[in-house]
C-alpha positions in Angstrom: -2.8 20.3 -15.8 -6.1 20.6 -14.2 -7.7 18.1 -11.8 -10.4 16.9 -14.8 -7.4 15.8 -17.0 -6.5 12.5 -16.7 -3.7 11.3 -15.4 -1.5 8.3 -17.8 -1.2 5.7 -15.3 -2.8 5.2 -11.9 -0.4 3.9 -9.5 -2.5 1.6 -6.5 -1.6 0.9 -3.0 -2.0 -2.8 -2.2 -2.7 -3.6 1.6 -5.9 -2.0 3.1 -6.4 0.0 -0.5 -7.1 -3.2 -2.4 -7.1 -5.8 0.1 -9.0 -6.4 3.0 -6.4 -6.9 6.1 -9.5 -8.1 8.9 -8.2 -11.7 8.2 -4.4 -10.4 9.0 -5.2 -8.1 11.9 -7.1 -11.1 13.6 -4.3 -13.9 13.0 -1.7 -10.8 14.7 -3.6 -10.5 17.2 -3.8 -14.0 17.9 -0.2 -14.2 18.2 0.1 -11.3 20.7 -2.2 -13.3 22.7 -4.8 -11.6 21.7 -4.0 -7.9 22.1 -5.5 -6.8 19.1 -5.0 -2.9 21.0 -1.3 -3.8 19.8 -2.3 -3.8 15.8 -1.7 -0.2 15.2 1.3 -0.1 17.5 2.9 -3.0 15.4 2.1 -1.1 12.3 3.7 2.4 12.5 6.9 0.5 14.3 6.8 -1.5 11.1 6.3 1.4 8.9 8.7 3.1 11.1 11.6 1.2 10.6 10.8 0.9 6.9 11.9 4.2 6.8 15.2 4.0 9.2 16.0 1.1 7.2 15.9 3.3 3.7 17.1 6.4 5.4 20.2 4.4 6.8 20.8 3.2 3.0 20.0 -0.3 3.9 17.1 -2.6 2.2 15.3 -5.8 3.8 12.3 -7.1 2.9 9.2 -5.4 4.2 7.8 -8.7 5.7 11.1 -9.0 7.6 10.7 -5.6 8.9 7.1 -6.2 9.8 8.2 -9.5 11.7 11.3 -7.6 13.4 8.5 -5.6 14.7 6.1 -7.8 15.6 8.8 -8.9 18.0 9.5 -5.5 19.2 6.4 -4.9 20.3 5.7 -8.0 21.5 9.0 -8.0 23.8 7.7 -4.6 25.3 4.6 -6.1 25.8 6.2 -8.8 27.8 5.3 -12.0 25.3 7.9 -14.0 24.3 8.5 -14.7 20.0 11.6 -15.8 18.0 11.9 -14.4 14.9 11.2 -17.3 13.4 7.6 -17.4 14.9 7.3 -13.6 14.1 8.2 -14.2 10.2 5.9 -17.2 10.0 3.2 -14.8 11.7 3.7 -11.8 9.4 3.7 -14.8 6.1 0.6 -16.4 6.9 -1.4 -13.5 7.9 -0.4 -11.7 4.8 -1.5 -15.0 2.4 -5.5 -15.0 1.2 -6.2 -11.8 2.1 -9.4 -10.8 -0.4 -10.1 -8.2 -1.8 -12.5 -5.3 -0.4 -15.9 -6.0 -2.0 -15.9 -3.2 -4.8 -12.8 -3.4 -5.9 -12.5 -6.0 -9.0 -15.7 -3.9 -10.5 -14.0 -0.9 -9.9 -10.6 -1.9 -11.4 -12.4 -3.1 -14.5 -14.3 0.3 -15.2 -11.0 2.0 -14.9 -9.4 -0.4 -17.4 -12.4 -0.7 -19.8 -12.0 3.4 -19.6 -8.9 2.8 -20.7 -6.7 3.5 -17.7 -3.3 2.3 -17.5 -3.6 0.5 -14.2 0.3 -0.4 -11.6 0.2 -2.2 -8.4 2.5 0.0 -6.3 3.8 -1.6 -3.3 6.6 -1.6 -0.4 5.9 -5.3 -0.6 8.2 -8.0 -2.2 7.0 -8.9 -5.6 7.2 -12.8 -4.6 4.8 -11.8 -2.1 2.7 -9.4 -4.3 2.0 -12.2 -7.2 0.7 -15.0 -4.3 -1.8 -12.2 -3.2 -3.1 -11.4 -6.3 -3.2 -14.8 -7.5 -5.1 -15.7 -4.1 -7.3 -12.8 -4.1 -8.2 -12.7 -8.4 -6.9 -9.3 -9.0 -3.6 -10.2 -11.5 -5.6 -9.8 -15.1 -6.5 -6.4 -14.0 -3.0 -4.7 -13.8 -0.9 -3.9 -16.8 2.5 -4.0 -14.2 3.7 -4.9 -11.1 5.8 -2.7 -9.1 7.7 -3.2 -5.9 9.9 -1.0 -4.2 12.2 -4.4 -4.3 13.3 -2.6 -7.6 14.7 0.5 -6.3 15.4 -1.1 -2.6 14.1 1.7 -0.7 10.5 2.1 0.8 7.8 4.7 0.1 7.2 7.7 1.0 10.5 8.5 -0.1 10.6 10.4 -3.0 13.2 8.6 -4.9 10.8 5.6 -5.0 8.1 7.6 -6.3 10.7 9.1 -9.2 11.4 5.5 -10.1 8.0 4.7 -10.4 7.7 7.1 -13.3 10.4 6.6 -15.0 9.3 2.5 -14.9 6.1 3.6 -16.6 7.7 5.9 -18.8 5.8 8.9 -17.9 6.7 12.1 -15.9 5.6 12.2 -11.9 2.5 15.3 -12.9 1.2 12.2 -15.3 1.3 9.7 -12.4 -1.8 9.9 -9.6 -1.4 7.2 -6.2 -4.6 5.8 -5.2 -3.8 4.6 -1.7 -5.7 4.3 1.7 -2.7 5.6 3.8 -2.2 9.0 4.7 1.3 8.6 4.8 1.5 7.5 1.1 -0.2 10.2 -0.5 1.3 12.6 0.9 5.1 11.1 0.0 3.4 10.8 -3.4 1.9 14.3 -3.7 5.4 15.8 -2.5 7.4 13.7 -5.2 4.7 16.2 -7.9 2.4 13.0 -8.3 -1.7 13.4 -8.3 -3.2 11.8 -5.4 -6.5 9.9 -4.6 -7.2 9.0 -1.2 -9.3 6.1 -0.4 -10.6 6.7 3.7 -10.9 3.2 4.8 -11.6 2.7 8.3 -9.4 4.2 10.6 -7.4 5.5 7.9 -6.9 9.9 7.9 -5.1 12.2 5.4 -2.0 14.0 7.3 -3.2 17.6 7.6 0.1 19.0 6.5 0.1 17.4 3.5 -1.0 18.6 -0.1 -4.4 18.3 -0.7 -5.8 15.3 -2.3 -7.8 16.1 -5.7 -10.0 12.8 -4.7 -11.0 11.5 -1.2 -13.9 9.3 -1.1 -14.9 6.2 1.0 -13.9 3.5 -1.2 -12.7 2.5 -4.8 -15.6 2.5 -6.9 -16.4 6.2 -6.0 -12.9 6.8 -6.7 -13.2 4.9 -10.3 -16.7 6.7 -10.8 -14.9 10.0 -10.3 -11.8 9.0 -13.1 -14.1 7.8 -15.5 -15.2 11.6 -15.8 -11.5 12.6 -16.6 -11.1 13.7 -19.8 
């Protein structure tokens, strides 16, 4: 299969790839009293024990990870949070998030092009449906998937391999569009195609496969597809 042929169903990253996080970065920040040098920490702890969690054969909801972790980092950081306050944290911030301002036209050039288009998530898909709803992107996705499914988090490859067989379709006929280095790379090792969108802040990991697509946001990844044949 050669880079030009298009792929049968684009799989998309949710947080920072569709939506925009500034909203949830700032109310985080706010409750680690306003260390917002803490966000990235918090993140990759979160992300971190995502993956102890799977690797240990164990499954909890990624927002309940993300508030364990919140607390973790706030305890080091000497500031004081139940988990209860962390969960509540990690909920609110993750509600009305919009979307980045080019994706809804991009997502409807890729499905007027006739793109079968799947939300692809670590998230919960309770949580998933409220930010689509809030942020007007649910008419544009022919499925849903979270790794609530399969109960074990991306990048591991046995999540991507369930994705495909979801869709029906074998992992070379799948491409990730994601804005986490991380993700692409679990997704290019599992024998998916990969586009890479750079948000801010956001890098490829250099020993990873190379990415057949890495441009600076969603439309120029959509403008790209739409010359698949």
């Amino acid at each position: 299969m050669t880079k030009e042929t298009r792929p049968k169903v684009l799989f998309f990253d949710v947080n920072e790839t569709l939506l925009d996080l500034t909203k949830m970065k700032k109310q985080v920040g706010e409750a680690l009293n306003g260390r917002e040098d803490l966000l990235s920490l918090w993140f990759t702890t979160m992300l971190q024990y995502s993956l102890v969690t799977t690797a240990s054969g164990q499954y909890e909801h990624f927002g309940h990870i993300g508030a364990a972790a919140l607390q973790m980092v706030a305890a080091n950081n000497g500031i004081s949070m139940s988990e209860e306050e962390a969960r509540n944290v990690v909920i609110n911030a993750l509600r009305g998030l919009p979307a980045h301002p080019e994706v809804k036209a991009a997502l409807a050039q890729l499905k007027k092009d006739g793109y079968k288009l799947v939300s692809f998530t670590n998230s919960s898909n309770e949580g998933v449906k409220k930010q689509f709803e809030s942020a007007g992107l649910t008419d544009y996705f022919d499925e849903c998937l979270s790794v609530e499914g399969i109960g074990k988090f991306k990048p591991f490859t046995d999540v991507y391999n369930w994705g495909a067989r979801k869709m029906g379709v074998k992992p070379e006929a799948c491409m990730l569009i994601a804005a986490h280095g991380w993700d692409v790379a679990g997704a290019l090792w599992a024998g998916w195609r990969a586009a890479f969108v750079a948000r801010p802040g956001q890098q490829l990991f250099p020993l990873a496969l190379q990415t057949e697509i890495n441009e600076s946001d969603l439309q120029k990844v959509a403008d790209i597809l739409v010359t698949f044949k």
